[in-house]
C-alpha positions as CSV (number, residue, x, y, z in Angstrom):
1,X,37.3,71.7,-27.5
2,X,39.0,73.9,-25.0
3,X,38.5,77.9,-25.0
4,X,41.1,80.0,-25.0
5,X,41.5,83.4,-23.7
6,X,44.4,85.1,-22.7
7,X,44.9,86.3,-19.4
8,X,47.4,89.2,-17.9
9,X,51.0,88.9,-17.7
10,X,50.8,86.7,-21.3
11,X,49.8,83.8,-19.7
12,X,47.2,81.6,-22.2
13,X,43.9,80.4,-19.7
14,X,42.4,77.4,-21.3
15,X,38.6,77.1,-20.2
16,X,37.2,73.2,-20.5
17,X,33.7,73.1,-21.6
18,X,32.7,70.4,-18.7
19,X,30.1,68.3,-21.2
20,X,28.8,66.6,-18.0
21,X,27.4,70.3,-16.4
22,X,24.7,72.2,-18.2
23,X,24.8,75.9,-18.2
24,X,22.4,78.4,-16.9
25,X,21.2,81.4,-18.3
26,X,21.3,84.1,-16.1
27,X,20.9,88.1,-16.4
28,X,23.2,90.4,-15.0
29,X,22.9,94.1,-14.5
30,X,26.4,96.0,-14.7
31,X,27.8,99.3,-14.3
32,X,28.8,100.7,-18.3
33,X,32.3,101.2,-16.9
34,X,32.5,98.0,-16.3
35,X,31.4,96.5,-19.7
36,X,33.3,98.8,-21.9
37,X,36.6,97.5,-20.6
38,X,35.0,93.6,-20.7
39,X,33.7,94.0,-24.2
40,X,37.0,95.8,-25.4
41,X,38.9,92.8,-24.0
42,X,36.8,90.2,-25.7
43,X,36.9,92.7,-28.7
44,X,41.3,92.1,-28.0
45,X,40.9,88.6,-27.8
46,X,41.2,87.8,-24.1
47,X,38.3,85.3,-24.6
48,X,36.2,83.8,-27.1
49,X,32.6,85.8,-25.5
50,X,31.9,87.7,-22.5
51,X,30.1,85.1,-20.6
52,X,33.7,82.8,-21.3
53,X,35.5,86.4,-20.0
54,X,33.0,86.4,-16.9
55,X,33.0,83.1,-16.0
56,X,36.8,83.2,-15.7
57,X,36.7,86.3,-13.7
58,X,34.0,84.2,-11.3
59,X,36.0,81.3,-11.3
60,X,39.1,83.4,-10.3
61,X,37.0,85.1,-7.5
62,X,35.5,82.1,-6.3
63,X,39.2,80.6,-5.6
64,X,40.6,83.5,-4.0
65,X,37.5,83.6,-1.6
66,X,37.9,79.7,-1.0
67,X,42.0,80.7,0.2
68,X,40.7,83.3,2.2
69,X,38.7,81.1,3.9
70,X,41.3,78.8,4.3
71,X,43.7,81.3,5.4
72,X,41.4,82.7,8.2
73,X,41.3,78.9,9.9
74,X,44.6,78.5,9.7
75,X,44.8,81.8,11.6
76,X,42.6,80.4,14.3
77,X,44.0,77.7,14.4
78,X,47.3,79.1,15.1
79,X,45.5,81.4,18.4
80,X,43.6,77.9,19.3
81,X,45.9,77.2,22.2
82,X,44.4,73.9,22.7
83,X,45.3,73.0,19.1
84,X,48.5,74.0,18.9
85,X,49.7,72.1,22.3
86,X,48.1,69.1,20.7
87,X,50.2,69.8,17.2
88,X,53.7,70.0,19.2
89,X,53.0,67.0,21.0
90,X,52.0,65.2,17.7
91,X,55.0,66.5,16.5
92,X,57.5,65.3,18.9
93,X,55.6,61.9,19.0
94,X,56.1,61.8,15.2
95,X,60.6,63.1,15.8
96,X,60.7,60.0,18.0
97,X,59.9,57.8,15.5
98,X,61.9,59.8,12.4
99,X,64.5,57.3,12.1
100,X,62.3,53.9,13.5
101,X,63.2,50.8,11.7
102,X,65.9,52.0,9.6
103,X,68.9,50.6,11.8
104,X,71.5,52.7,13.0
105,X,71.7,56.2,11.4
């Protein structure tokens, strides 16, 4: 069964319970100004628990670090002058053959 916690802007976050992957208890030492607003939120009904509460808040961290990443190659790739002459001639290649085998357009 599915948790559900609500997130900002109203939107409802559903949180599977993955039955295939065991948890792990961990410890955590955090600032009280940062657990007074997470156990007033769990207290409001933005999740079930706090560790539901902080593993969203991981999850969401972990993703935004993943498009970072991604972001930043994509950057370098764009500086990678050897890259991008070999993209626009894969692209032209490719706008040669945009119409191939369908007759006369």
């Amino acid at each position: 069964m599915p948790v559900v916690a609500r997130a900002a802007a109203g939107q409802i976050v559903r949180r599977r319970r993955r039955a295939a992957v065991p948890t792990v208890k961990k410890s955590f030492t955090l600032h009280v100004d940062i657990v007074q607003p997470l156990d007033a939120a769990v207290g409001e009904g933005e999740a079930d628990n706090l560790s539901a509460f902080v593993e969203a808040a991981i999850e969401e961290k972990l993703r935004r670090t993943q498009r970072a990443k991604l972001y930043a190659a994509y950057r370098a790739a764009a500086l990678d002058t050897t890259f991008m002459a070999d993209m626009r001639d894969v692209t032209a290649r490719f706008d040669a053959l945009v119409a191939d085998g369908l007759g006369e357009v």
